[in-house]
C-alpha positions in Angstrom: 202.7 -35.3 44.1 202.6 -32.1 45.4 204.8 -31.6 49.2 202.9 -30.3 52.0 203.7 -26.7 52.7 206.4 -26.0 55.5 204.7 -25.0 58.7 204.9 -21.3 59.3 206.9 -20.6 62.6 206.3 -17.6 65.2 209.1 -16.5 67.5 208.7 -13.2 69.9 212.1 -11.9 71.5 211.5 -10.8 74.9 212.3 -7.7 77.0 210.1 -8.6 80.3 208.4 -5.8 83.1 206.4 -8.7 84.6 207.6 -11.3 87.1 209.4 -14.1 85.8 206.5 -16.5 86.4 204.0 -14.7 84.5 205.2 -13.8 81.0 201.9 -14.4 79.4 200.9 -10.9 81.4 203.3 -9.2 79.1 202.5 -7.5 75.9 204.1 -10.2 73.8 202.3 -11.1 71.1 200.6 -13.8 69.3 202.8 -16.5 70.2 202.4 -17.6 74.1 199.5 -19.0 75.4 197.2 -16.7 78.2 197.0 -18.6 81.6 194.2 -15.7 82.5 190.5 -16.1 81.6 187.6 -14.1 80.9 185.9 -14.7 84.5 189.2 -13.7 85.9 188.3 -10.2 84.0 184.5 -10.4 84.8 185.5 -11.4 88.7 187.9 -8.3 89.1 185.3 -5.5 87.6 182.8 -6.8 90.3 185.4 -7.2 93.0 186.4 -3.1 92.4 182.8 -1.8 91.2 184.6 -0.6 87.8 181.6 -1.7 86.0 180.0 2.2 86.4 183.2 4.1 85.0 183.2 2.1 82.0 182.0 3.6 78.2 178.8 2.5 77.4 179.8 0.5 74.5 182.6 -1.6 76.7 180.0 -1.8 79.7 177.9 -3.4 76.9 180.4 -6.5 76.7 180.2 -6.9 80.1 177.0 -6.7 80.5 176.5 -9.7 78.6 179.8 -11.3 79.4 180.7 -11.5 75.5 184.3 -11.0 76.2 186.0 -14.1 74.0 188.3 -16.1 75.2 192.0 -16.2 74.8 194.0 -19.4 73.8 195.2 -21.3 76.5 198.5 -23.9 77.3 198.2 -26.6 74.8 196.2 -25.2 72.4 197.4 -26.5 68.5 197.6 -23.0 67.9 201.0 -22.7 69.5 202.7 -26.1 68.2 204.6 -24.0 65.8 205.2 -20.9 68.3 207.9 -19.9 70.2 209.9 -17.1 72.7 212.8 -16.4 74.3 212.9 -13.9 76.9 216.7 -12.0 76.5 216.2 -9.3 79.3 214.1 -9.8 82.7 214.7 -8.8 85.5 216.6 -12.0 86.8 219.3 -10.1 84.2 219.3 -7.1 86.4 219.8 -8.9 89.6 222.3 -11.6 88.1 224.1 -8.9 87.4 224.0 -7.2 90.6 225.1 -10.1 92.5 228.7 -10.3 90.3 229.0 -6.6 91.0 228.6 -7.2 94.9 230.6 -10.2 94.7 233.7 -8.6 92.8 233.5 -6.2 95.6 234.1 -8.3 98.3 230.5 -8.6 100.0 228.6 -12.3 101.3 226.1 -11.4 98.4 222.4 -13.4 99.2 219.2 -12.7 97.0 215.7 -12.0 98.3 212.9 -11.7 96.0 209.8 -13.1 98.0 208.8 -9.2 98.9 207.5 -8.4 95.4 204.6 -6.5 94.9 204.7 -6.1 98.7 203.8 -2.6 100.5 207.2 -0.9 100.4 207.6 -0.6 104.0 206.9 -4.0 105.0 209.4 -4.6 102.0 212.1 -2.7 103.9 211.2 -3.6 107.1 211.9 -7.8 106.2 214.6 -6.9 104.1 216.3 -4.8 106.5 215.6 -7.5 109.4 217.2 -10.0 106.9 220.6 -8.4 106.6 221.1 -7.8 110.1 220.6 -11.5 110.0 223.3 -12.3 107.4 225.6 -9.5 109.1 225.6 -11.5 112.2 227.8 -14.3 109.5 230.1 -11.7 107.7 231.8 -8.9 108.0 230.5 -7.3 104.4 227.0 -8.1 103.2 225.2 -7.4 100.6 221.4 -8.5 99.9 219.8 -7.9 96.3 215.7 -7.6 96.3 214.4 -8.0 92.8 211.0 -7.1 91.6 208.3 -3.9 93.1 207.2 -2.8 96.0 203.7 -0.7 95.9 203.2 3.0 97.3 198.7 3.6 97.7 199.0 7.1 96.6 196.3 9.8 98.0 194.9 12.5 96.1 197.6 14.8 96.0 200.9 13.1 96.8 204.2 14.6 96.3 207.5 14.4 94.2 209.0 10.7 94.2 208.3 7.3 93.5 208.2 3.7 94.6 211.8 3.6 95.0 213.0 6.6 96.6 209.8 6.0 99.2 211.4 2.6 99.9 214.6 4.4 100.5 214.4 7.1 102.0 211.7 4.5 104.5 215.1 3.0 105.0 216.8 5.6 105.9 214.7 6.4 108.9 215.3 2.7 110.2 219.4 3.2 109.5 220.2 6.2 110.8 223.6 6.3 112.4 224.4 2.3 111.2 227.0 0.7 108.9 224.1 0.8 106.2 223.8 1.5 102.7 220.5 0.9 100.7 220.2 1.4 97.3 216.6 1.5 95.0 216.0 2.8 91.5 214.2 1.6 88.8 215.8 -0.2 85.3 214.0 2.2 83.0 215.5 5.1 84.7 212.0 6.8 85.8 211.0 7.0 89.5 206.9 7.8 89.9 206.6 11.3 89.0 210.0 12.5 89.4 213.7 12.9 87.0 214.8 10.0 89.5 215.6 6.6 89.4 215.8 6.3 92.4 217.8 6.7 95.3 221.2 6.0 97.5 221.0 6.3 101.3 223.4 5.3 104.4 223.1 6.1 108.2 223.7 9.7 107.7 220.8 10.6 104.7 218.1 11.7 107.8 220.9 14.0 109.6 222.2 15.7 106.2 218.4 16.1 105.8 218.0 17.6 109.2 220.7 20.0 108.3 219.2 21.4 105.1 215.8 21.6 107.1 213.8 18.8 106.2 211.5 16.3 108.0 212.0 12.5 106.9 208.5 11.7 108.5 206.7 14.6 107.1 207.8 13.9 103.4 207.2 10.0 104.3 203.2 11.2 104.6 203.5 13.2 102.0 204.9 10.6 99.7 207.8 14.1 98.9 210.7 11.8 98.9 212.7 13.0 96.1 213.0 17.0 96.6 214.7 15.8 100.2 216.8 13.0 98.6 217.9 15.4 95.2 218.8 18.2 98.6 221.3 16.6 100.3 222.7 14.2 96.9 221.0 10.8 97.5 219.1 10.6 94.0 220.7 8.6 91.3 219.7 10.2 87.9 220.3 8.4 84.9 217.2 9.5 82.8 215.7 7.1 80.4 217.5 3.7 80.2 215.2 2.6 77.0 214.3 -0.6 78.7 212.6 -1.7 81.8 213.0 -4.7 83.7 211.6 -3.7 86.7 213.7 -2.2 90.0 216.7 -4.0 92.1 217.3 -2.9 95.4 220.9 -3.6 96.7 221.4 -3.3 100.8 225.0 -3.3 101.8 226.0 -3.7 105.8 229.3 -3.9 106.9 
């Protein structure tokens, strides 16, 4: 009698740029299950009028809501499927919090501002070390995750990151702060950055060398103050991405 053939098995190894919750947005491959559906696609293209800008023949599909659906959590398809995610950005901030701890700081996480605007970001993170400072002499809070920038027409040099920090800077000025933000892969917006470094004195060493804070706040022209006076942290490209960390130090 002839055995029954071995079930085939599929495994994807994992390198994640999404939140830690929603893997299945990542461009992983056949074998995890989509959590999304076609009217959440349908729903969006009314919600932002997209429907317009669209070429004729994908406009088409739409039209006639023929977009097919994606397999879904418990499906048989995946009974044999697997993944392991190796590097997220939980990594990143894990290993944050053993740097800061080795150093001597109170080390707390906060990750609930992801995806947030970046100064509201700042603004609660800043308001929660003040908080923890009130306990400890040297503390340092790790933010995991990315904030969000709404770019105009014709913004300047920088990105996400050094807007959060040099935002920072403006609320710091003179204190016993230091407020790091870069990104994992080593690219910052539209800039050579990663990010950015800044402490209580970044807006007067900006002052010096004749910049405005405010003015490249509006302008969203963070990085040709921040690579000025030394506050940009250049790595170039990392060759992975696991989204940005933001350290805040007080002490």
């Amino acid at each position: 009698m002839a055995q029954a053939a071995a079930p085939s098995y599929q495994l994807s190894i994992l390198v994640s740029d999404v939140p830690e919750n929603t893997l299945d947005a990542l461009a992983s491959g056949p074998t995890m299950p989509d959590t999304s559906t076609a009217d959440d696609c349908y729903a969006i293209v009314d919600k932002y009028r997209l429907l317009p800008h669209f070429p004729a023949s994908v406009r088409q599909v739409f039209e006639r809501h023929q977009l097919r659906e994606t397999p879904k959590p418990g499906a048989s398809v995946f009974d044999h499927s697997r993944y392991l995610t190796i590097l997220s950005n939980a990594t990143a901030v894990k290993a944050a919090v053993e740097s800061a701890a080795l150093a001597g700081f109170a080390v707390e996480v906060d990750n609930t501002c992801d995806d947030w605007d970046y100064a509201d970001a700042a603004d609660h993170l800043l308001s929660r070390l003040r908080a923890l400072r009130q306990g400890a002499s040297r503390v340092c809070l790790i933010s995991g995750g990315e904030v969000t920038v709404k770019a105009g027409n014709d913004p300047g040099t920088g990105g996400r990151n050094q807007q959060f920090a040099l935002y920072c800077a403006s609320k710091i000025e003179g204190q016993a702060i230091t407020v790091l933000s870069a990104g994992t892969d080593g690219i910052d917006g539209n800039s050579s950055a990663a990010g950015a470094i800044v402490d209580g004195s970044t807006v007067s060493r900006a002052r010096e060398k004749g910049f405005d804070v405010g003015v490249a706040l509006k302008n969203l022209d963070a990085f040709p103050l921040l690579q000025a006076i030394g506050d940009t942290i250049i790595t170039g490209p990392t060759g992975n991405n696991v989204r940005d960390v933001r350290a805040l130090l007080a002490y």
